[in-house]
C-alpha positions in Angstrom: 43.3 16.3 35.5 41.1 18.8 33.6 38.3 16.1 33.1 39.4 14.5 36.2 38.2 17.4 38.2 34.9 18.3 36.2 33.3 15.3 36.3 34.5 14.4 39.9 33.1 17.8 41.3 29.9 17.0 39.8 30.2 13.6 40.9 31.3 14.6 44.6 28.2 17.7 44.4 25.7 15.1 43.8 27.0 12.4 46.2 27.1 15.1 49.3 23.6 15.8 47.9 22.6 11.7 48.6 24.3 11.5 51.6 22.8 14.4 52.9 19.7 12.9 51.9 20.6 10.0 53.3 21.6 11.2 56.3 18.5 13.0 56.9 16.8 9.5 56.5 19.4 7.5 59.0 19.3 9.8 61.7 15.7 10.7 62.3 13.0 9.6 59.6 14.3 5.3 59.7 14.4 5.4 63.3 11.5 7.7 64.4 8.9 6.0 61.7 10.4 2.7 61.2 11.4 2.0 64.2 14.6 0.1 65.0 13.2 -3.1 64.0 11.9 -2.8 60.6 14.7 0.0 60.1 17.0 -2.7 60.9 15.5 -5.3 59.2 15.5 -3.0 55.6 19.3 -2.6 56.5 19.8 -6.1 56.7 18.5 -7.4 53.8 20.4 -4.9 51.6 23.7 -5.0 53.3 22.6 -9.2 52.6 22.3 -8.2 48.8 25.1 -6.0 48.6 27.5 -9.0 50.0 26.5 -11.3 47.0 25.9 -9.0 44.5 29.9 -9.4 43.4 29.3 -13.3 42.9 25.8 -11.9 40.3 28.0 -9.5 38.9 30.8 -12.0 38.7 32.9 -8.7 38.5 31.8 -7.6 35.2 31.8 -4.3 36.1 35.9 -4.1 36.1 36.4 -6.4 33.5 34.4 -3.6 31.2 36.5 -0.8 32.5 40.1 -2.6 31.7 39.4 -4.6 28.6 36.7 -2.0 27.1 39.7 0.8 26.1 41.4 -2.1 24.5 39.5 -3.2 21.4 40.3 -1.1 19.1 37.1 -1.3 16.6 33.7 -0.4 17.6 32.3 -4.2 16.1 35.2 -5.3 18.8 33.6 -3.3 21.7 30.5 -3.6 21.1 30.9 -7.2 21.1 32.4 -6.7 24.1 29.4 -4.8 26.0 27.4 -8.0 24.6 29.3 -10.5 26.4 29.4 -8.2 29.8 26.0 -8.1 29.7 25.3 -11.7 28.9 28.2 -13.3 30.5 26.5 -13.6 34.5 23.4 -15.1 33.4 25.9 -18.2 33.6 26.3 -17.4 36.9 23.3 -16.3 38.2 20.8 -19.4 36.7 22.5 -22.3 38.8 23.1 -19.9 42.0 19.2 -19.6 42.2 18.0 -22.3 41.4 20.5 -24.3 43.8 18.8 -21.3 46.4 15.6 -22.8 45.6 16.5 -26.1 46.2 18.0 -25.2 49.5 15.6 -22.9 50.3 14.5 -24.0 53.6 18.0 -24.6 55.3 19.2 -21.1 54.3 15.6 -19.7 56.0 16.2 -21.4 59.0 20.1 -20.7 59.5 19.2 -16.5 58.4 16.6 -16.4 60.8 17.2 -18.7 63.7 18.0 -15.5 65.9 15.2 -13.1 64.7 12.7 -15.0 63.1 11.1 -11.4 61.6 13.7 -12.3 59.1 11.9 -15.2 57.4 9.2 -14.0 55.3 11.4 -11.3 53.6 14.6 -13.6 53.0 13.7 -14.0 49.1 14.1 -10.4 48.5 17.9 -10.7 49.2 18.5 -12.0 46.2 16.2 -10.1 43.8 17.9 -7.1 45.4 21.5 -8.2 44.8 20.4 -9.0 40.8 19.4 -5.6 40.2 22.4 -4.2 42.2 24.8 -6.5 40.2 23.0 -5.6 36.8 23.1 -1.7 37.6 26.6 -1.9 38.4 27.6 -3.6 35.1 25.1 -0.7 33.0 26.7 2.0 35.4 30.3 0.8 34.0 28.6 1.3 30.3 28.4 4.5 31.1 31.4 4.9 32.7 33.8 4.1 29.7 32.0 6.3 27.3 32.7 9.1 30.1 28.8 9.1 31.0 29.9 8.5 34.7 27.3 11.7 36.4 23.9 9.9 35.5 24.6 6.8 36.9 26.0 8.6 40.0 23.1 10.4 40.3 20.7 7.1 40.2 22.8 5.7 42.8 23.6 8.3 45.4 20.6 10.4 45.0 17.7 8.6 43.1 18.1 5.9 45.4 17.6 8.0 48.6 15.1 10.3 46.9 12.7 7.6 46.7 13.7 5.9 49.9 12.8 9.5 51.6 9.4 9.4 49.9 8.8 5.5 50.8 9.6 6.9 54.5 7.2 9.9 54.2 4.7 7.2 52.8 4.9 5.3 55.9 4.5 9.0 58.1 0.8 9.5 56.7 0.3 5.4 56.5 -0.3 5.5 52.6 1.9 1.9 53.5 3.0 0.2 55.9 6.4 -0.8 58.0 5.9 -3.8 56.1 4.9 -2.3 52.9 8.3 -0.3 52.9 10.7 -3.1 52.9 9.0 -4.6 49.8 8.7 -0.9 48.3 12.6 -0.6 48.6 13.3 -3.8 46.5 10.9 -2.3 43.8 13.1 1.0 43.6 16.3 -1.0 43.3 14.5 -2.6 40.2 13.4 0.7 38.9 17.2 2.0 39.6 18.6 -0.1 37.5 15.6 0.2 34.3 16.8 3.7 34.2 20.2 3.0 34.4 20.2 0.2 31.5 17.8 2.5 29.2 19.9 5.4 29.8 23.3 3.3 28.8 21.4 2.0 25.7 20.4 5.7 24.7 23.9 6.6 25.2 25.7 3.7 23.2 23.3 1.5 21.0 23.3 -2.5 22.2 23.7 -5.3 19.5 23.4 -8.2 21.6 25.2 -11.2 20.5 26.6 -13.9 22.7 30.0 -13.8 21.1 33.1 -14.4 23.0 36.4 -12.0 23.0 39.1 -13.1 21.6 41.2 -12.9 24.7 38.7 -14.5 26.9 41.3 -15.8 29.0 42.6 -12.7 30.3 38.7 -11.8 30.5 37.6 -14.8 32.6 41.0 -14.7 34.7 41.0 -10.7 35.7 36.6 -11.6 36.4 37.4 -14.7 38.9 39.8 -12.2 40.7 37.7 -9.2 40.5 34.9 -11.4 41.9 37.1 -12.0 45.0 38.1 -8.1 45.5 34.3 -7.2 45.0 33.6 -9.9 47.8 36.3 -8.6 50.0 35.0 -5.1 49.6 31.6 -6.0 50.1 32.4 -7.9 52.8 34.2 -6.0 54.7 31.3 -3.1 54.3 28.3 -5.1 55.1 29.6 -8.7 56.7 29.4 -7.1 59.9 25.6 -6.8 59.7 25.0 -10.0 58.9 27.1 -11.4 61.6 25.6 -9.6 63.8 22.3 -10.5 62.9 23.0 -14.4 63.8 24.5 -13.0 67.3 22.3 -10.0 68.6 18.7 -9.2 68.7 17.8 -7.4 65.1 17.7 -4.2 66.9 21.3 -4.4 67.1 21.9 -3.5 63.8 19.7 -0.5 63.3 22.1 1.2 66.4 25.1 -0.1 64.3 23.9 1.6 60.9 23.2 4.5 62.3 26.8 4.8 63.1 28.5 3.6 60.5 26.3 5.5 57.6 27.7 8.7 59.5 31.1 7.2 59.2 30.5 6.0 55.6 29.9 10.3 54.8 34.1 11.0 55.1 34.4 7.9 52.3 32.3 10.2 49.8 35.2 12.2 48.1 37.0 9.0 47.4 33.6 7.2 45.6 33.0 10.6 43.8 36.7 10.8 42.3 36.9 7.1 41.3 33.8 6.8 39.0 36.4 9.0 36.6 39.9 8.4 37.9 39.2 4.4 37.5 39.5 4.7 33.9 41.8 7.4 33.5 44.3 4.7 35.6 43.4 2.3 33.3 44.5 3.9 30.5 47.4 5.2 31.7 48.5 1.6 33.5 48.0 0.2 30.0 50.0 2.7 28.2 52.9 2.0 31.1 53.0 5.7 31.7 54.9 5.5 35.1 55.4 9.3 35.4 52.3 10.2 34.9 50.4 7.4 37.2 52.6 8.7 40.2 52.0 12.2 39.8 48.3 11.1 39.3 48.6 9.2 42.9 50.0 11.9 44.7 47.3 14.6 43.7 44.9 11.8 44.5 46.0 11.2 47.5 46.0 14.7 48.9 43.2 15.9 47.1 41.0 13.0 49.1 43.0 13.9 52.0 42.1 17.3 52.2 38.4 16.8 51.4 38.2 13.7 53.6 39.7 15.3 56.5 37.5 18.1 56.8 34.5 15.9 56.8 36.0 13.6 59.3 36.6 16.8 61.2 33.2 17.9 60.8 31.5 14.4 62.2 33.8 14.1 64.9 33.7 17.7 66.6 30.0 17.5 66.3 29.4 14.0 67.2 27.7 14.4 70.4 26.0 16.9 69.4 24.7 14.5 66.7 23.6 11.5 68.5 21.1 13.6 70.9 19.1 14.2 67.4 18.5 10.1 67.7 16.6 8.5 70.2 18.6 7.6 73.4 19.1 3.8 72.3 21.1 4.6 69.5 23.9 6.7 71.8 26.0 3.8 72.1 27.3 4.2 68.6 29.2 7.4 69.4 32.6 5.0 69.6 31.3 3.2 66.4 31.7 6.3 64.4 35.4 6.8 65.5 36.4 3.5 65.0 35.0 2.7 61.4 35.6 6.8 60.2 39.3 6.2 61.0 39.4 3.2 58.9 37.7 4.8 56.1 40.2 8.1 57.0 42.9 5.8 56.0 41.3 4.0 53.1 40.6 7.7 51.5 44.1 9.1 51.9 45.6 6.2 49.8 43.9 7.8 46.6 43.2 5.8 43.6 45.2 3.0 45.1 43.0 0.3 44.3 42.7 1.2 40.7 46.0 1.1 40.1 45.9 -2.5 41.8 43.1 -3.8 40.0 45.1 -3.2 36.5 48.2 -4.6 37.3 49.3 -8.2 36.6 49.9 -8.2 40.5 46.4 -7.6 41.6 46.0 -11.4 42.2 48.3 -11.9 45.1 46.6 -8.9 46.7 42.9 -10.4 46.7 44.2 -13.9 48.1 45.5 -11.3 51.3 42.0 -9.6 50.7 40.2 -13.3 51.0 42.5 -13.8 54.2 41.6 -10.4 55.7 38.3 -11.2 55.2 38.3 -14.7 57.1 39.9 -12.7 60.0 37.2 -10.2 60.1 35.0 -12.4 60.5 36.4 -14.9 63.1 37.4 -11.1 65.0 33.6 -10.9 64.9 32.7 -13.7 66.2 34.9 -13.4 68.8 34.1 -9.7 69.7 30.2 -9.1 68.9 28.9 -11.6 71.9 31.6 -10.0 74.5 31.2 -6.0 73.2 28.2 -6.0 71.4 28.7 -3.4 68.5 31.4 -1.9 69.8 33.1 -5.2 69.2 31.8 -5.2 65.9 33.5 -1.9 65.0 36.8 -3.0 66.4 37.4 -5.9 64.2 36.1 -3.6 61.1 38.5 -1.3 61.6 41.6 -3.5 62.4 40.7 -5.5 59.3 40.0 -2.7 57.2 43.3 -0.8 58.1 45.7 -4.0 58.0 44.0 -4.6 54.4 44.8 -1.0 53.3 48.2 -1.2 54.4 49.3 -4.2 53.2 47.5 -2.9 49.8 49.6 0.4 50.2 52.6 -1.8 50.7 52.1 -3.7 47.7 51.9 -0.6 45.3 55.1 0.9 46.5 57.0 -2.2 46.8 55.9 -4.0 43.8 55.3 -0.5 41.6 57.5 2.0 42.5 54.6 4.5 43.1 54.7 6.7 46.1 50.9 8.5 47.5 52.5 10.2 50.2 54.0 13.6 50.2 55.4 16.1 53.1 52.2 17.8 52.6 50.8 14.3 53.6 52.3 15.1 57.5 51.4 18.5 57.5 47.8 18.1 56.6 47.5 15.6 59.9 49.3 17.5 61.9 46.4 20.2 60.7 43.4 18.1 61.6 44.7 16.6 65.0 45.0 20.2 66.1 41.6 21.0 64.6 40.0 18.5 66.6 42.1 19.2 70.1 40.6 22.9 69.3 37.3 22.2 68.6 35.7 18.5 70.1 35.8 19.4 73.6 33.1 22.3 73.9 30.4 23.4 72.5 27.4 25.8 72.4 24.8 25.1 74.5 22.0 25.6 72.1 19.4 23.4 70.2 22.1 20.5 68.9 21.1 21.7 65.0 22.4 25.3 66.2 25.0 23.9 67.6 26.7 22.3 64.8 25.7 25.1 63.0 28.0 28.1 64.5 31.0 25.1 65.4 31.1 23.8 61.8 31.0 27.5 60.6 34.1 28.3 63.3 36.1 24.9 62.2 35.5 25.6 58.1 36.9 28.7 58.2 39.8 27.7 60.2 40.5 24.3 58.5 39.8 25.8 55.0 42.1 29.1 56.0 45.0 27.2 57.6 44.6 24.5 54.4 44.9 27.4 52.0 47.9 28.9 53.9 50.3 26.2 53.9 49.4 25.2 50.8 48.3 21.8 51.6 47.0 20.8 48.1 48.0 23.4 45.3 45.1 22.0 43.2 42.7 22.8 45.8 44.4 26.3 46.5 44.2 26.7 42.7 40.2 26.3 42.8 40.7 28.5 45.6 41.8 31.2 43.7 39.7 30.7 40.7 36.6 30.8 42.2 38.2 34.0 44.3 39.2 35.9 41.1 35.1 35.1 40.1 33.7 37.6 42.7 36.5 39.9 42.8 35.6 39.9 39.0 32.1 40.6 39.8 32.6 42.9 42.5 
């Protein structure tokens, strides 16, 4: 786990980092300068790109992880990285150009509720190609152990330049307007620095040659296409749903809520940018031992992390929302409804990288395809009754059925166990924690606020954590980085 917990520290540093970022952005600068509107119509359009970005990527991404240990000459890999690279273009040519032909239908169907939609429709795509292309050059990196840079791009770069687009607007350098095509520009730039960066670090020699077991290849893509799908789906689906339902506005009060949510899922994206191969290798090396003891420190690890920031979002939620304009408050119950989801999601470790290199990962993304239909007939059903709320409640009943039936399927099928006693005791921990701590707090300025009670519940969560040694590699830290200023004291 030595490696495992270098690069993931940096890697969870650095996320925190955008999400604070990002944060800053979602809670006051989109909604006091954009306005819900245009914030909500720049939310639309890439939670649009990030659905079909999967069917651009045609899941090359994975495939390069699984296969790319595999070859065991570097003519072989690089080969490999070649088709990878290559591969979509075969994808991606007929899919736009039968969107050019049908043009004008998919206009009219996207933006037959808010017609503001129209005139920026074409930029769905161009984002979803340079999000399916940076994915593909961040999983480059990621098998030659390079995972930091193109976590930095994507969590901070990203929401850097977003933060400067949104100041831009503040001193009207562009406009409202002028933003939403701005933010399609920095995905481009995202992924030039990605793609030169992956060249630097492993030299290309393009040739369109195909592997030798391009069956397996093509067979573990179609699937990963679906899983991608389902992911994405299951993420962003809700948006666009609700954008043929609601008035646009709608979804700005939605992702303000579920990007505050979307913070307790950090620890889990930070860890698998480095566990995903690790399991890969291990999976392919049938090290059973080893993958379940990997799991379970997974699993708790995330759980310990994960819990405290759920903590920290849910004692401090009111608090929270009176930083945002009186619209948005009705998303309070969105952010306990889709952080629970992601809550369970985390605590299940690197389940879905032990999934996705399996021979069993197929049956799994059919139920992810049928989890997915439900979703979105739950939000049909739900969004013109409850609005948003309605939203969030098929989210997370979809999300949580799809986790446990993936859970399921692991220890069933694979004989590998995430949970532990310590599993019980640490949500025993954080129900207490939040029975102690949700139902006051100071009355200062809300910042202050949040200050002194996330101050109060770290030191009790991280004390009572420490004390009945919930995680031992997390004590172990603990103690290292103790012994460090003893040491210097």
């Amino acid at each position: 786990m030595g490696i495992v917990l270098n690069q993931s520290l940096k890697n969870t540093i650095i996320t925190y980092i955008g999400f604070g970022i990002g944060g800053i952005n979602t809670i006051y600068f989109y909604p006091v300068f954009l306005g819900a509107t245009y914030y909500a119509l720049a939310n639309y359009i890439l939670s649009s790109a990030n659905v079909i970005m999967p069917l651009f990527a045609i899941g090359m991404q994975n495939t390069l992880v699984k296969f790319y240990s595999q070859y065991e000459t570097n003519e072989e890999r690089s080969r490999f990285l070649s088709f990878t690279v290559l591969f979509p273009l075969a994808v991606i040519i007929p899919i736009f150009l039968i969107g050019f032909y049908y043009f004008d239908e998919i206009v009219f169907f996207l933006s037959k509720k808010n017609i503001i939609v129209k005139k920026y429709i074409w930029l769905i795509p161009f984002i979803g190609l340079c999000m399916a292309y940076f994915e593909i050059f961040y999983a480059w990196l990621r098998v030659h152990m390079h995972s930091v840079f193109g976590n930095f791009i994507k969590e901070v770069g990203l929401r850097l330049f977003s933060f400067f687009l949104i100041v831009s607007v503040y001193y009207n350098w562009i406009t409202v307007e002028g933003f939403v095509y701005a933010t399609a520009f920095v995905y481009f730039l995202a992924l030039l620095v990605t793609m030169f960066y992956a060249f630097h670090i492993q030299k290309p020699v393009f040739q369109f040659t195909i592997p030798d077991n391009v069956k397996d290849v093509l067979v573990y893509t179609f699937y990963i296409i679906l899983s991608g799908s389902v992911a994405n789906l299951l993420l962003d689906g809700d948006k666009m749903i609700l954008n043929q339902y609601m008035n646009i506005e709608n979804i700005a009060y939605y992702s303000v809520a579920t990007y505050i949510a979307l913070v307790i899922s950090v620890p889990s994206r930070a860890m698998h940018q480095i566990v995903y191969p690790i399991t890969a290798k291990l999976m392919h090396e049938n090290k059973h031992d080893e993958m379940n003891i990997l799991y379970k420190k997974t699993s708790i690890n995330l759980q310990v992390v994960g819990g405290f920031v759920m903590l920290g979002i849910f004692v401090n939620i009111n608090k929270l929302y009176e930083l945002v304009p009186d619209e948005y408050a009705g998303g309070i119950l969105v952010v306990f409804m889709i952080g629970l989801s992601k809550y369970f999601d985390l605590i299940l470790g690197n389940n879905n990288a032990i999934i996705f290199n399996t021979k069993y990962y197929r049956a799994v993304l059919f139920l992810g395809v049928l989890l997915v239909l439900l979703t979105i007939a739950l939000n049909m059903i739900f969004i013109p009754i409850y609005g948003i709320i309605g939203s969030a409640f098929a989210t997370l009943l979809s999300i949580t059925l799809y986790s446990l039936a993936k859970l399921l399927f692991v220890v069933k099928r694979l004989d590998l166990y995430p949970f532990t006693k310590q599993t019980l005791y640490s949500l025993a921990l954080t129900f207490v924690l939040f029975l102690a701590f949700y139902f006051w707090d100071f009355p200062f300025y809300p910042i202050i606020s949040i200050l002194f009670k996330s101050v109060l519940m770290t030191i009790a969560y991280v004390y009572l954590n420490y004390k009945f040694v919930i995680s031992i590699e997390i004590n172990q830290v603990m103690d290292k980085i103790y012994g460090k200023f003893k040491f210097i004291k």
